[in-house]
N, C-alpha and C positions, 0 to 999 in steps of 0.2 A: 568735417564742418569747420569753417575761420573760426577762431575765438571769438572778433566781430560779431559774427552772427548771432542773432539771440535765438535763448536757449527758452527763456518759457514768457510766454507773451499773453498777458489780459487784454480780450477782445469786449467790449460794455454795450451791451444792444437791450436797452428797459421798451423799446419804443413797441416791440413786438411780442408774438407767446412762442418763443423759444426753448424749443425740450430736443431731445435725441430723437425722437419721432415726431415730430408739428403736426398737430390735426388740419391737413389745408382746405383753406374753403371757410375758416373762421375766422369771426374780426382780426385786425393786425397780425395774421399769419398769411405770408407771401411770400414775394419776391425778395424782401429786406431779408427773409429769416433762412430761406434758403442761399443764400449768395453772404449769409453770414456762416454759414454750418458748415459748405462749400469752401470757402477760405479757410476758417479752420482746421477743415482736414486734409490740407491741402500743405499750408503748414506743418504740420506735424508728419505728415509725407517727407517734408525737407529735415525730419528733426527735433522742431521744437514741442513742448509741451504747453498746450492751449487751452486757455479757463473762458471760459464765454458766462460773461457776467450778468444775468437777466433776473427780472422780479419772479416772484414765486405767485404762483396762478391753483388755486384749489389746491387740492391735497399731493399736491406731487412733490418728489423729492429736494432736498435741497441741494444734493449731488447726483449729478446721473451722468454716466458715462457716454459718449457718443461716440466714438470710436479709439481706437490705439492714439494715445496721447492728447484726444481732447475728451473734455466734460464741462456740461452745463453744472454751474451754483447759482442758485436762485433764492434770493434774499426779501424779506417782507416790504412790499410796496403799497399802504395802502390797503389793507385785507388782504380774503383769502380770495374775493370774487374778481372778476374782469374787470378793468377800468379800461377806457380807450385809452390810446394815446395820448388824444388831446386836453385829457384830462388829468395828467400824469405828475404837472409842476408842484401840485402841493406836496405829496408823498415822496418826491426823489431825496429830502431829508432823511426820510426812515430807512429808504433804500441803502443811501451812502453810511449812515452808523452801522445798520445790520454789516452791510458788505466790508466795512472797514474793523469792525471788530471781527467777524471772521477770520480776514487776511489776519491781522496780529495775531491771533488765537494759534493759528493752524503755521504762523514764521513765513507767511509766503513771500516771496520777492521776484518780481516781472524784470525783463530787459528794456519791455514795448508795453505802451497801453496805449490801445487803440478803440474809439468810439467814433459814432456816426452825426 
């Protein structure tokens, strides 16, 4: 792989309910979330290791693995319950401290941050 090429890349998708398994058929779980999962492991096919950055939906983890070199981190948006999308602008403050103190906490450092 070029040195160029990045080696671990944050992909930020809040808009939907992004896990290693998507229950499909549920609000904002679709086409965005599979063609987000899809890229990321497609990615990590070529190499890099990929963090797919989404809010935290009921009791599920806040790390879960989805395949060889990617994992979903799911950070406090808002509660524990569903919000839609469209409802989402007041809470992307708590989202960003949760998610940013993470990143410091844990040393992480991206080549690429990519969102939708």
């Amino acid at each position: 792989m070029p040195d160029q090429f990045p080696k671990r890349i944050m992909m930020i998708s809040t808009h939907g309910h992004v896990s290693a398994s998507p229950e499909f058929g549920r609000a904002d779980t679709g086409g965005q979330v599979v063609y987000v999962l899809e890229v990321a492991k497609q990615l990590a096919r070529a190499g890099c290791q990929v963090d797919i950055l989404t809010r935290r939906i009921g009791g599920r983890p806040q790390i879960e693995p989805v395949a060889a070199g990617v994992r979903v981190l799911a950070f406090r948006c808002g509660g524990e319950k569903f919000i839609p999308k469209e409802a989402l602008c007041d809470h992307i403050p708590e989202w960003v401290d949760s998610a940013a103190s993470f990143i410091r906490r844990e040393r992480l450092r991206y080549d690429v941050i990519n969102s939708h």
